[in-house]
C-alpha positions as CSV (number, residue, x, y, z in Angstrom):
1,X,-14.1,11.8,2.9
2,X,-10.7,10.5,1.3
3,X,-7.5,12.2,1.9
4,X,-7.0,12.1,-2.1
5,X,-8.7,11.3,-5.5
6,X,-10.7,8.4,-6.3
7,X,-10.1,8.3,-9.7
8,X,-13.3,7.3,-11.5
9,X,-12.9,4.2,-13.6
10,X,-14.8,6.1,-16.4
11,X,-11.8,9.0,-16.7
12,X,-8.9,6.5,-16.1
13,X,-7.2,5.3,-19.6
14,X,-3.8,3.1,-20.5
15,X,-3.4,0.5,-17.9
16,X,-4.8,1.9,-15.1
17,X,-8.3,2.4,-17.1
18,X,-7.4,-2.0,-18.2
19,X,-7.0,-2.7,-14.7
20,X,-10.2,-0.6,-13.1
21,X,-12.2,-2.7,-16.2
22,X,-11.0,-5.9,-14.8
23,X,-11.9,-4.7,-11.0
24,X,-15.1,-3.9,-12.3
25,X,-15.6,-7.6,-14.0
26,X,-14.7,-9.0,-10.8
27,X,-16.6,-7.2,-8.4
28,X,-19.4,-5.6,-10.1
29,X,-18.4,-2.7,-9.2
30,X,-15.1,-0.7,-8.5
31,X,-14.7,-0.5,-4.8
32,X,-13.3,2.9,-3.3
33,X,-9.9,1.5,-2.6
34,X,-9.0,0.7,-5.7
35,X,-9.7,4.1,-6.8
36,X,-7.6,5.3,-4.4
37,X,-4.9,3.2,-4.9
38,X,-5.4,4.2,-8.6
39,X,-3.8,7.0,-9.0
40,X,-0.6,5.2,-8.6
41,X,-0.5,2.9,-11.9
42,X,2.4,0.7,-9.9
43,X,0.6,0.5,-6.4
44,X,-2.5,-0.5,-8.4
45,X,-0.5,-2.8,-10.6
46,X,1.3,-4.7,-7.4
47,X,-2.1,-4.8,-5.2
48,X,-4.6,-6.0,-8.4
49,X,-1.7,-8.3,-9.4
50,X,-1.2,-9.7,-5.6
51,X,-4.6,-10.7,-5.1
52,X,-4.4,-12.6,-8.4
53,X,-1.8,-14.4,-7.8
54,X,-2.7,-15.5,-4.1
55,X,-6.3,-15.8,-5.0
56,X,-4.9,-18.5,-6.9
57,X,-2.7,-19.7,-4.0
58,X,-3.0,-23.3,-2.3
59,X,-4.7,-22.1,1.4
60,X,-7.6,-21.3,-0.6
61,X,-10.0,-18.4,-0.9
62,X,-11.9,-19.2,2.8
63,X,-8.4,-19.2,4.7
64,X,-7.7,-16.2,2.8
65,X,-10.3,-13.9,4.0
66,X,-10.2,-15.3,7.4
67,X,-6.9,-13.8,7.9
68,X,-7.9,-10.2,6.0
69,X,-10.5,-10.0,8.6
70,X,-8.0,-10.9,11.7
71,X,-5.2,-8.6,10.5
72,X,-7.8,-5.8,9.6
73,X,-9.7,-6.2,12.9
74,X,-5.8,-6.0,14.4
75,X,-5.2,-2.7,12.4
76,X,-8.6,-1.4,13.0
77,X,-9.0,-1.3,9.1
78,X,-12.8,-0.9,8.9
79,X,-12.6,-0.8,5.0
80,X,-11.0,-4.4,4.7
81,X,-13.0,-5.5,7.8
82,X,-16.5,-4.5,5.6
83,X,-14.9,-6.4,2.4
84,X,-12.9,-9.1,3.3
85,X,-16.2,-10.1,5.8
86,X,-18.4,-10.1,2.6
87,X,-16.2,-12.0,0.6
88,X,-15.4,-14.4,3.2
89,X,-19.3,-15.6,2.9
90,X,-18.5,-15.4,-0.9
91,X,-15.8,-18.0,-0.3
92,X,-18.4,-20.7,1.5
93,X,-17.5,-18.8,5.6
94,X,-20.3,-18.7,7.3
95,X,-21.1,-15.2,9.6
96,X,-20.3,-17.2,12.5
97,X,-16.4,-18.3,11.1
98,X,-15.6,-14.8,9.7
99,X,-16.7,-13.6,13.2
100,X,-14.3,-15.9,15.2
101,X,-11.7,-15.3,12.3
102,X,-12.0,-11.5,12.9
103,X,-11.0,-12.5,16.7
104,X,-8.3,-14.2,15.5
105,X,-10.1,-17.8,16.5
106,X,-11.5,-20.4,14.8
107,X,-12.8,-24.3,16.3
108,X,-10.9,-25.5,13.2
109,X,-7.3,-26.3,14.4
110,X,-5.7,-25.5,10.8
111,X,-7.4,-22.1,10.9
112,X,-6.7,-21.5,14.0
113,X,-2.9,-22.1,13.7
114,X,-3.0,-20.3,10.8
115,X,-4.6,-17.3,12.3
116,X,-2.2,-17.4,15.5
117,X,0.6,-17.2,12.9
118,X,-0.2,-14.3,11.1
119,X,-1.5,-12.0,13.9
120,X,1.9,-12.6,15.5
121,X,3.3,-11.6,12.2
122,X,1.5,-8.7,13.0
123,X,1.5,-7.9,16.1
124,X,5.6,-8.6,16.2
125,X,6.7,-7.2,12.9
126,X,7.7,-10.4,12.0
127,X,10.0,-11.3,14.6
128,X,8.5,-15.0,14.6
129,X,10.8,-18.0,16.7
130,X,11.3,-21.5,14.7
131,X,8.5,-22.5,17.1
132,X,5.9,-20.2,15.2
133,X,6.7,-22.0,12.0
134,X,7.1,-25.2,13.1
135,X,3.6,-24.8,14.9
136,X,1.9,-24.4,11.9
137,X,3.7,-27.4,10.4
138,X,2.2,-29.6,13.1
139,X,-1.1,-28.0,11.8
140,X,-0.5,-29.5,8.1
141,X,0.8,-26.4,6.6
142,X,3.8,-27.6,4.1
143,X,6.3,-24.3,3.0
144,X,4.6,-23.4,0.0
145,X,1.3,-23.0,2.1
146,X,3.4,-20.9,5.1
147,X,4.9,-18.6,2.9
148,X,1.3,-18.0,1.0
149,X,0.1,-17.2,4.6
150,X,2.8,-14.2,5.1
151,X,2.0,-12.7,1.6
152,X,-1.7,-12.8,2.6
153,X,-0.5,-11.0,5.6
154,X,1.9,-8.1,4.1
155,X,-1.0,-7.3,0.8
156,X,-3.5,-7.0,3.8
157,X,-1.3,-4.6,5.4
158,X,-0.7,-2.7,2.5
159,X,-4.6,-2.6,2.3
160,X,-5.3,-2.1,5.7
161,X,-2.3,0.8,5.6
162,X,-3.8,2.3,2.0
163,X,-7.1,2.6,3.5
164,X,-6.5,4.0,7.4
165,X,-4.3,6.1,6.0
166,X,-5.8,7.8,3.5
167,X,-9.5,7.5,4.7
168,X,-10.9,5.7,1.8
169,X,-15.1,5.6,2.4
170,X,-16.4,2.2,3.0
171,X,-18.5,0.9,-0.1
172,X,-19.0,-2.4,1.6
173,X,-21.9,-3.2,4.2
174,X,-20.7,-1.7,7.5
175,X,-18.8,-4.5,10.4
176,X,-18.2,-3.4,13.7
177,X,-14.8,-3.3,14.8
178,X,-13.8,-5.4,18.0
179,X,-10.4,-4.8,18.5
180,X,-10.5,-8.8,20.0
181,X,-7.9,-10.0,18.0
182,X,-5.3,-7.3,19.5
């Protein structure tokens, strides 16, 4: 059970009630954490708006996901875990990929340096060497695509953090945990 309201997309009005509405076009539905997140029209504004915008971003949708499910797997998140897996096979990942992604591997070199990167983000508050950065510009990552990769990592953490901390039910189909990217 949630450690606050899920505000119902049907009570919500003004912006939040625009924003829910456009959740609800994207998804289908309007998943639990944005409900949560909901009943702060800014937090909902800065998370609905950041997955816009990076949705958008050059390291494409695929990439994307593969790093939720690292960094959620990392924060023992089991909310983004369940979604990000889902929408990684949305975004052409097969179950095999988002599995190695959630371990922080892939046999792709690009993902994989991209991966490496951001669980050491994680894992070392971002206390990264030139060596980090300059690995994943050996992988074919130019700055525009590096920078994308650490705002991928801080919205996930302000997912992950939303939803651990707050206990937000899982509305996604259930993925085990592994704790392998740690």
């Amino acid at each position: 059970m949630s450690r606050i309201t899920l505000i119902e997309p049907s009570s919500a009005t003004g912006h939040v009630g625009e924003q829910l509405g456009q959740i609800r076009s994207a998804f289908g539905v309007v998943p639990n954490m944005f409900k949560a997140v909901a009943n702060s029209p800014a937090a909902l504004a800065s998370m609905w708006g950041s997955f816009g915008a990076l949705g958008g971003g050059r390291i494409g949708p695929k990439l994307g996901e593969q790093i939720a499910v690292a960094v959620a797997d990392r924060n023992n998140c089991n909310y983004c875990l369940a979604a990000h897996t889902g929408l990684g096979r949305k975004a052409s990942a097969t179950a095999e990929e988002m599995a190695e992604a959630q371990a922080g591997r892939s046999t792709d070199p690009r993902t994989a340096a991209a991966l490496r990167f951001a669980l050491k983000i994680v894992e070392h508050r971002a206390e990264l060497e030139t060596a980090d950065v300059d690995s994943l510009r050996s992988a074919g990552f130019d700055d525009e695509e590096i920078v994308e990769i650490v705002a991928h990592v801080a919205l996930n953490l302000f997912t992950n953090y939303v939803n651990v901390a707050l206990d937000v039910p899982v509305d996604f189909p259930s993925v085990k945990l592994t704790g392998a990217a740690g």
